[in-house]
C-alpha positions as CSV (number, residue, x, y, z in Angstrom):
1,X,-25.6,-6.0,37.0
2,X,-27.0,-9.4,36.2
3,X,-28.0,-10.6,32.0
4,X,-31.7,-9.8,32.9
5,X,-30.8,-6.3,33.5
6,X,-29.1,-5.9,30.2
7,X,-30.6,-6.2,26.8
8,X,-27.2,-6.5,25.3
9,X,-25.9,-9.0,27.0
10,X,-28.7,-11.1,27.1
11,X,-29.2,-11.4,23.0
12,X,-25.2,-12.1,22.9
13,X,-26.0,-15.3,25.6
14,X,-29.3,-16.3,23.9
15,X,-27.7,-16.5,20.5
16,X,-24.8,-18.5,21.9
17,X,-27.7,-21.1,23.9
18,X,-28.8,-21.4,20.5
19,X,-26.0,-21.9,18.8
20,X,-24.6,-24.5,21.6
21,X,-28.0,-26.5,21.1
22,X,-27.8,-26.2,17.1
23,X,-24.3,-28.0,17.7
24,X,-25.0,-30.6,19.9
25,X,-28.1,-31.9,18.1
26,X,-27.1,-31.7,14.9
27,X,-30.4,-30.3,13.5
28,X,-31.5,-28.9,10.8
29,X,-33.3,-26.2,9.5
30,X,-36.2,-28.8,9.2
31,X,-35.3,-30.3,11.9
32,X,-33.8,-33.2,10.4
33,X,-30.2,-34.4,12.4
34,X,-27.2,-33.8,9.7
35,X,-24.9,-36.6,8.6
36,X,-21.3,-35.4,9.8
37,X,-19.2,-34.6,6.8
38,X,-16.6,-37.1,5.9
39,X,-13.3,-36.2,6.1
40,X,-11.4,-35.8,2.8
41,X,-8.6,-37.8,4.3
42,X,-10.3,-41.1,5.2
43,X,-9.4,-44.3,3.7
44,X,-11.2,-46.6,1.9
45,X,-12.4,-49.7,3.0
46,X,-9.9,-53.0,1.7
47,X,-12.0,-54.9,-0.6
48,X,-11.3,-58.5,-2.0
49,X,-12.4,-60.3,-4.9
50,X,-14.8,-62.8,-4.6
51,X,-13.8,-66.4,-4.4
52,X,-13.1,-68.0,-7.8
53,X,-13.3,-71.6,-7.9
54,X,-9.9,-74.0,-7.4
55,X,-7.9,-74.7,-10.6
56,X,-8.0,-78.2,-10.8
57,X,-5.8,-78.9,-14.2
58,X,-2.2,-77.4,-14.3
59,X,-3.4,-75.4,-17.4
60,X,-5.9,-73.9,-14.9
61,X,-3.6,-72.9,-12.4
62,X,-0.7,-71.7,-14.5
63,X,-3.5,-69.3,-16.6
64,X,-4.7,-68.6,-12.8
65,X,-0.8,-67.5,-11.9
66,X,-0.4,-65.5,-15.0
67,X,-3.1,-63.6,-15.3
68,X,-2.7,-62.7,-11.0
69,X,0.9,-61.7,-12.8
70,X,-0.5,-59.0,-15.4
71,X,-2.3,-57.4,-13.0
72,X,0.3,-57.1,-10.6
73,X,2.6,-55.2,-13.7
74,X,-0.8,-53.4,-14.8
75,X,-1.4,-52.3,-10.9
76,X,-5.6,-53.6,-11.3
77,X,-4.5,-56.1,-8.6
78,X,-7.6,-58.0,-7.2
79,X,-6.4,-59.3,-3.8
80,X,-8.3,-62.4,-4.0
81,X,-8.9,-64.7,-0.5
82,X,-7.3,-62.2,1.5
83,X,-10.6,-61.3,4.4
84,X,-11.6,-63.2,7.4
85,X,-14.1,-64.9,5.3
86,X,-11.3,-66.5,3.8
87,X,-9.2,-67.2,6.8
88,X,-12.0,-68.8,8.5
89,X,-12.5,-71.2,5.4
90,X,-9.5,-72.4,4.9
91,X,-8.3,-72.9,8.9
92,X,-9.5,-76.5,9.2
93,X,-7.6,-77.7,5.4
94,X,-6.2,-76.4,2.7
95,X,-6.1,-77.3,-1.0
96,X,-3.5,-74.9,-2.7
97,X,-3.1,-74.7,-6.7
98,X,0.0,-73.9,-6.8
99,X,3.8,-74.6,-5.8
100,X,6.5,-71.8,-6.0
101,X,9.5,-72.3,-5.5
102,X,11.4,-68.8,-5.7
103,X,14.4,-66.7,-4.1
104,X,14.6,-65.3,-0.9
105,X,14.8,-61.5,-2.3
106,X,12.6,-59.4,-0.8
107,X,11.7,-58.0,-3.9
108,X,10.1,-61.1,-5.0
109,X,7.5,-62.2,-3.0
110,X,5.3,-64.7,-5.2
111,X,2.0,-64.0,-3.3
112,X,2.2,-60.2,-4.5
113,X,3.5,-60.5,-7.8
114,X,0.6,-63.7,-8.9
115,X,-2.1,-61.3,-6.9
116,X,-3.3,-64.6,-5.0
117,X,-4.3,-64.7,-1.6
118,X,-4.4,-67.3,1.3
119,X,-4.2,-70.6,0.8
120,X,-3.6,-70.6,-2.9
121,X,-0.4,-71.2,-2.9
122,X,2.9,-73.3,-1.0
123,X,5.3,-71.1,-1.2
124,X,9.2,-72.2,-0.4
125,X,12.1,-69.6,-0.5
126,X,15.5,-70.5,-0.4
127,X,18.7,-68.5,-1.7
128,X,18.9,-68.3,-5.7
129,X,15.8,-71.7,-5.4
130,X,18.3,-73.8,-4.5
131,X,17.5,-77.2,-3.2
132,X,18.1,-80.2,-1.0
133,X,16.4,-83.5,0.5
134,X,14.3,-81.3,2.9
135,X,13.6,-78.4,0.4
136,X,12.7,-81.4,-2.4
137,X,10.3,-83.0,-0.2
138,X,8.8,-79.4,0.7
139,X,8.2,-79.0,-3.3
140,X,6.6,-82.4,-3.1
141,X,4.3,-82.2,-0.7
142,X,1.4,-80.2,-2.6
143,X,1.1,-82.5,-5.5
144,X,1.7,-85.8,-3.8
145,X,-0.8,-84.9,-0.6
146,X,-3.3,-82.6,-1.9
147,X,-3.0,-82.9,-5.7
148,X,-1.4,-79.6,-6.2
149,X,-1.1,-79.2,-10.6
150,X,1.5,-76.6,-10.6
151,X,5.0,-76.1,-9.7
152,X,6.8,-72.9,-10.8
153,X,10.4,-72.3,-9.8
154,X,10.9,-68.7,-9.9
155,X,14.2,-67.0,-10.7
156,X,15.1,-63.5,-10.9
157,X,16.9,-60.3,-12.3
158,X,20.1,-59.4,-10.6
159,X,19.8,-61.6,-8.3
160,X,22.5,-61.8,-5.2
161,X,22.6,-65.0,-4.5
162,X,23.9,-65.7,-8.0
163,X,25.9,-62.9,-8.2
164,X,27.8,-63.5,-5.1
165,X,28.9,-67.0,-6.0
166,X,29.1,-66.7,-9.5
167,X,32.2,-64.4,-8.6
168,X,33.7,-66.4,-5.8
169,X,33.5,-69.7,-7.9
170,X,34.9,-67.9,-10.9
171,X,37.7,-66.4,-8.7
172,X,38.2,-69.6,-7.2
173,X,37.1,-68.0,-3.7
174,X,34.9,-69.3,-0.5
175,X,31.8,-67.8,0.5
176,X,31.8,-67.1,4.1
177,X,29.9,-69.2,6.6
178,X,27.5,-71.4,5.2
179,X,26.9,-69.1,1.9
180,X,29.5,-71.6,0.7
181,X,27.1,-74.6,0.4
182,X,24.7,-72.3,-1.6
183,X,27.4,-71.4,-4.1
184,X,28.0,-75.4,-4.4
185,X,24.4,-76.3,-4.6
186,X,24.9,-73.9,-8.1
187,X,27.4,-75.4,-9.7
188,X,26.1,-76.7,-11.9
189,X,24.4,-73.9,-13.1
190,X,27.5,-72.2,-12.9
191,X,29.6,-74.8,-14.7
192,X,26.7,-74.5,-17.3
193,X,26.8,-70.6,-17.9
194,X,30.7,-70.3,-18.2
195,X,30.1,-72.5,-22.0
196,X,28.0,-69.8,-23.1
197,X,28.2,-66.7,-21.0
198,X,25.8,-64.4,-23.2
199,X,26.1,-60.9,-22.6
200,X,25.1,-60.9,-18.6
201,X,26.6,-63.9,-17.4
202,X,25.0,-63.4,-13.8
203,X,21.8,-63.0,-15.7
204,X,22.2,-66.3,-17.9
205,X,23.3,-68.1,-14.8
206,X,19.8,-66.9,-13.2
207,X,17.9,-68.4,-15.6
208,X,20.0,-71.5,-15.9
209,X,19.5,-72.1,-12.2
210,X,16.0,-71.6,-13.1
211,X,15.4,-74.4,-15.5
212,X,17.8,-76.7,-14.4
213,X,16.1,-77.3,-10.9
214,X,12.7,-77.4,-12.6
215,X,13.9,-79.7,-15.1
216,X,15.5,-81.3,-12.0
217,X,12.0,-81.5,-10.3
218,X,10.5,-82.8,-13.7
219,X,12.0,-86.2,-13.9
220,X,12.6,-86.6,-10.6
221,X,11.2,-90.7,-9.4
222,X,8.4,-89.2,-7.4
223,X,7.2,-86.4,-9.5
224,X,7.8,-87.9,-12.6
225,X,4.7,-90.5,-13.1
226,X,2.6,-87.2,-12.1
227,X,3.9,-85.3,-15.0
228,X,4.1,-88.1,-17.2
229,X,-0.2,-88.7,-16.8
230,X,-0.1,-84.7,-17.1
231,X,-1.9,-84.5,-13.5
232,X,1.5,-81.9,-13.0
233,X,3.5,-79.7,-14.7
234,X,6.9,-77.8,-13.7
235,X,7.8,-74.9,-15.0
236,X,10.4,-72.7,-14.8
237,X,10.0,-69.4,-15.0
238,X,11.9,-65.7,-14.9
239,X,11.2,-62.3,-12.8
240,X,12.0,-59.0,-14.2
241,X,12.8,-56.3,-11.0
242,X,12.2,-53.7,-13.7
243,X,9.0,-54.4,-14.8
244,X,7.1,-57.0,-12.7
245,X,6.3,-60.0,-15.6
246,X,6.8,-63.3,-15.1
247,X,8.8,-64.7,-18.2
248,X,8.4,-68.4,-18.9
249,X,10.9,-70.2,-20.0
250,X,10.2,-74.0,-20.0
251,X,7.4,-76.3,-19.1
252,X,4.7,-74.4,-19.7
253,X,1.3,-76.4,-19.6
């Protein structure tokens, strides 16, 4: 027998026309189409800040760096210039505020822990900052091209670099491969923790490595006359694993 022949069969394929059409058109009771429901699980758009005007003064860009850095340890990070908008901007040039110069740990990664964004800062990253002609010039290039205010040179807490060669220079032992010529290039800093140790000699050697290649930077005969006329400053500066600050510890503008 066919659905016009029986009643009950035809109301259970009327009400499921209906339903089919209530579905597919979204409507109403008024006839007006329903927004879908979002889903509980979707994720937010990324927003950015909007673009704050170039430090021009190292004052300005070392309050710039610091207060990216207490945001970064308060976790009400901003993420400015970090959108298309910005990318297309800054494609053709770049004017960057900043210079860091910090270790190759992956647990430091200046861009993060400042809260800047693209093209505010040169950012160089060599094993425990340690430096040569090429790494030098590198440093040099912001404030000698573009008039870059600010170097900072960035140690760390435990960091492995320091670690590793404070032990084989204290034990009178080589580094493999060329690890070695890292442990030299901190000698110095090295020959100046063993005087006065403190309680973490690894730590004190961090720190020393710190503001001995900034103060190395400082009086350096290209950088110098820029500090001198206070169009630059150089500071060295300290990064706690544990809780995200940026400690200063010379050089501040």
């Amino acid at each position: 027998m066919d659905a016009a022949g029986h009643p009950h069969r035809r109301a259970l394929l009327t009400g499921g026309l209906v339903a089919v059409a209530a579905a597919l058109t979204g409507c109403s009771s008024n006839g007006a189409p329903k927004s879908a429901p979002k889903s509980a699980d979707a994720a937010p758009k990324a927003t950015t800040a909007p673009p704050a005007p170039r430090p021009t003064t190292a004052k300005e860009a070392f309050a710039r760096l610091m207060d990216g850095n207490k945001r970064w340890v308060n976790g009400n990070l901003q993420h400015p210039d970090r959108d298309p908008t910005r990318r297309e901007l800054v494609a053709q040039s770049q004017e960057p505020y900043g210079v860091v110069l910090s270790c190759i740990d992956s647990r430091v990664p200046p861009e993060l822990l400042f809260d800047t964004g693209l093209g505010d800062l040169y950012v160089l990253r060599t094993g425990a900052q340690t430096v040569g002609p090429v790494v030098t010039g590198s440093v040099e290039y912001g404030p000698m091209t573009s008039g870059t205010p600010l170097i900072v040179v960035l140690g760390h807490q435990r960091c492995g670099a320091v670690e590793s060669s404070y032990k084989a220079m204290r034990e009178d032992e080589a580094l493999p491969g060329n690890l070695n010529a890292i442990a030299e290039a901190l000698r110095p800093a090295y020959e100046r923790t063993i005087k006065r140790p403190g309680a973490d000699p690894v730590d004190t050697m961090a720190r020393n490595q710190a503001r001995m290649t900034a103060a190395d930077l400082r009086t350096n005969k290209d950088l110098a006359p820029l500090v001198k006329k206070r169009s630059l400053a150089v500071v060295s500066a300290y990064y706690s694993l544990d809780t995200g600050k940026v400690e200063v510890l010379t050089g501040a503008p």
